[in-house]
C-alpha positions, 0 to 999 in steps of 0.5 A: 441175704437170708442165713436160712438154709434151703434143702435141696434133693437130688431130683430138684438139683437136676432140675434146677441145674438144667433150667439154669444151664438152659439160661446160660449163653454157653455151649452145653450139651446134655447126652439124650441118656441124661435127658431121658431121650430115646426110651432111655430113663433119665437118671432123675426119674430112676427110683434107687434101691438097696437090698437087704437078705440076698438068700435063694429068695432074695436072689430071685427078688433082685433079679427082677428088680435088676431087669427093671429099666427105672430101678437102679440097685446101689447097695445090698446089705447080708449077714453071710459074707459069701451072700454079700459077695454073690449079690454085688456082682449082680448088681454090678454086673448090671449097672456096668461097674463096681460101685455097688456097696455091701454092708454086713449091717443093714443099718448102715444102708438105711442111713444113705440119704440116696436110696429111695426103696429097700426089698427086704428078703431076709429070714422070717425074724427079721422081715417086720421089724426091718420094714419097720425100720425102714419105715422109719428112715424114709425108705419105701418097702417091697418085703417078702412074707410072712410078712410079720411074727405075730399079731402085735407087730402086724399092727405095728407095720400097719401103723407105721406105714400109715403115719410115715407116708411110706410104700409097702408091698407084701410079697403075696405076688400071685395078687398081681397074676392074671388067672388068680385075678380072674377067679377073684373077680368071679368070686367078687363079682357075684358069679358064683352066687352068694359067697359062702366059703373059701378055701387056702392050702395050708403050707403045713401047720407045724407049731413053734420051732423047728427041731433043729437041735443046739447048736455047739459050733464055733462061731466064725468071723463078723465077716463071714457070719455076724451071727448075733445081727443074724438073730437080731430081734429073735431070742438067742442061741449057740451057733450052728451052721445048719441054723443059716441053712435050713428055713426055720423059725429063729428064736423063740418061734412063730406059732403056727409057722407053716400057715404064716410061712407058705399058707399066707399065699393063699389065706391072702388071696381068701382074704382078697375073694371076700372082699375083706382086706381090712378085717380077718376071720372072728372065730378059728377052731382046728381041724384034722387037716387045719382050721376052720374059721368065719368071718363077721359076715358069715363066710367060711374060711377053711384051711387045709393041706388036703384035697385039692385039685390038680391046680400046682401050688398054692391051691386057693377054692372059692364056692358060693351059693351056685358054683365054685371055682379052684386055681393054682400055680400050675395056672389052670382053673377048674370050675363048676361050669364051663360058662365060668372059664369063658373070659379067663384068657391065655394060661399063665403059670403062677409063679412070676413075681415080676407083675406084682415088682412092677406094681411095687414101683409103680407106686413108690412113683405115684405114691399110691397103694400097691395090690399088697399094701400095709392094710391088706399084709397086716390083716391077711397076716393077723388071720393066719397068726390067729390060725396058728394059735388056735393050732398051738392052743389046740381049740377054738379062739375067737378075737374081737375085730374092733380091739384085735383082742381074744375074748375072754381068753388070756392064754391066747392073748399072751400070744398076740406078742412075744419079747424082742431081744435087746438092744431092739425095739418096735 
């Protein structure tokens, strides 16, 4: 008998217990729950999930996972020790039982051989390097935006998802909404003539950190705050409370955090009209209101807070040669004819992120590409991390697609990256 050890995974042990039962004389039976009868999901086909950062946003992350029927969430992992609290009665409410483990490292819980897909909804210094991580340990990842700190770690999550084999969605989630969808086509598809420029709402182009001041706290127990795992990669500072609370760019600050922060919406869905995921706008010069930026292939992207329609949040306009089109979150379209609107369908509000959960898991199940992958996050990302130096720097910047570097620029080439605190490492 062969000495070689054979790996068996939890879906194959299912499988191959059943079929050995089924050749065996003795009076078994299986529950149709179990054998995935009756509309129930059996447990082998069910993706299990643990949650990392379980704030306002993630709350609202996991509530619509927990709403999903082949998704079962079996650890959450927080820094803040009442977040910890509030999430395992979520999830153990829904499950109908108390097995639900809550680390304060989320290391821990991507160690667990069982889960299969992590959301990580933490703040904004963690989110690229847990994707990362994450990655790296097997996992499949739904992480909320601004998906990365500068352009360096953008291309790090690109590369990583690609040779890992890994799933990644961005939480760009207006990509999988009907009436965004439906200006996109228009835009693609050559309704409104030649595309010439784009338009995104900005989310406010404030530079560097947040004027939060230093804090000269105590710091709490591990328990209740571990404040250096909350800094984790982001350079260090005196506890405060009003750190944890407030939605600032930790450490060393991300330049440009609005446009990254709210802006990576809309510059998203630009990125998505003209056809151009895998690249990003070449030059980006500032504005009064924002930047003004060109792709290789002539079209405009202008960034702005000002001006827009009454279209709700998240604001994107897409003009070509002969019309325009603008939407929102508030899910009405404006055009520049009626004709444009003749195909779009029930109104739908802009916010749900429901749809684009779905696509999530969808592909974590077929191993295939969600509406917002590895390629369109970095891309999308390294556009509005461009935007926001060219903010900081207060003039024009031009990068090279081909190298992702700035063009005889040094100053701003400083700033694809910034320094991570030990014991870290991309």
């Amino acid at each position: 008998m062969s000495k070689k050890s054979v790996h068996v995974n939890r879906r194959g042990f299912l499988k191959t217990a059943a079929a050995a039962g089924a050749a065996l004389a003795g009076p078994y039976v299986l529950s149709s729950t179990v054998m995935g009868k009756d509309g129930a999901v059996a447990p082998s086909e069910k993706i299990t999930l643990g949650a990392m950062g379980i704030g306002g946003r993630g709350s609202y992350d996991l509530g619509c996972i927990l709403r999903e029927e082949d998704v079962q969430v079996v650890a959450v992992a927080d820094v803040r020790g009442d977040r910890r609290a509030r999430a395992k009665r979520m999830v153990d409410q829904r499950n109908g039982n108390e097995n639900c483990t809550a680390y304060i490292d989320f290391r821990e819980m991507f160690a667990r051989k069982d889960i299969d897909a992590v959301l990580i909804a933490t703040g904004n210094n963690w989110h690229g390097l847990a994707s990362i991580l994450a990655a790296k340990a097997g996992k499949d990842v739904y992480c909320e935006k601004p998906c990365t700190r500068n352009i360096v770690e953008s291309l790090e999550l690109a590369k990583t998802f690609q040779r890992t084999g890994r799933v990644f969605q961005g939480g760009m989630q207006r990509r999988n909404l009907p009436h965004f969808q439906y200006c996109i086509e228009l835009a693609q598809r050559g309704k409104l003539g030649k595309l010439v420029t784009v338009h995104a709402h900005g989310g406010g182009h404030r530079t560097g950190m947040s004027e939060f001041g230093e804090g000269n706290e105590t710091e709490p127990p591990r328990e209740e705050v571990a404040w250096d795992l909350y800094l984790g990669p982001a350079a260090w500072r005196p506890y405060s409370k009003r750190f944890i609370t407030g939605h600032f760019d930790k450490g060393g600050g991300m330049v440009g955090g609005g446009v990254q922060e709210w802006g990576s919406h809309c510059v998203d869905l630009c990125q998505w009209a003209n056809s151009a995921d895998r690249t990003f706008p070449v030059e980006y010069e500032p504005t009064e209101d924002g930047a003004a930026c060109r792709y290789a292939n002539g079209v405009k992207l202008v960034i702005r807070d000002g001006g827009w329609m009454h279209s709700g949040s998240c604001p994107v306009r897409f003009e070509g040669e002969t019309g325009w089109v603008e939407t929102g979150d508030s899910g009405d379209i404006f055009a520049s004819s009626v004709g444009l609107l003749a195909g779009r369908g029930a109104k739908q509000a802009g916010y749900p992120a429901d749809s684009h959960i779905r696509d999530f898991f969808n592909c974590v199940k077929t191993r295939g590409l969600p509406k917002a992958n590895h390629f369109v996050a970095c891309n999308t990302h390294i556009a509005t991390h461009c935007a926001g130096i060219s903010l900081l720097l207060g003039r024009k910047v031009t990068i090279n697609p081909e190298t992702v570097e700035f063009v005889g620029d040094e100053e701003a080439n400083r700033l694809r990256t910034e320094a991570i605190r030990e014991p870290w490492r991309i």
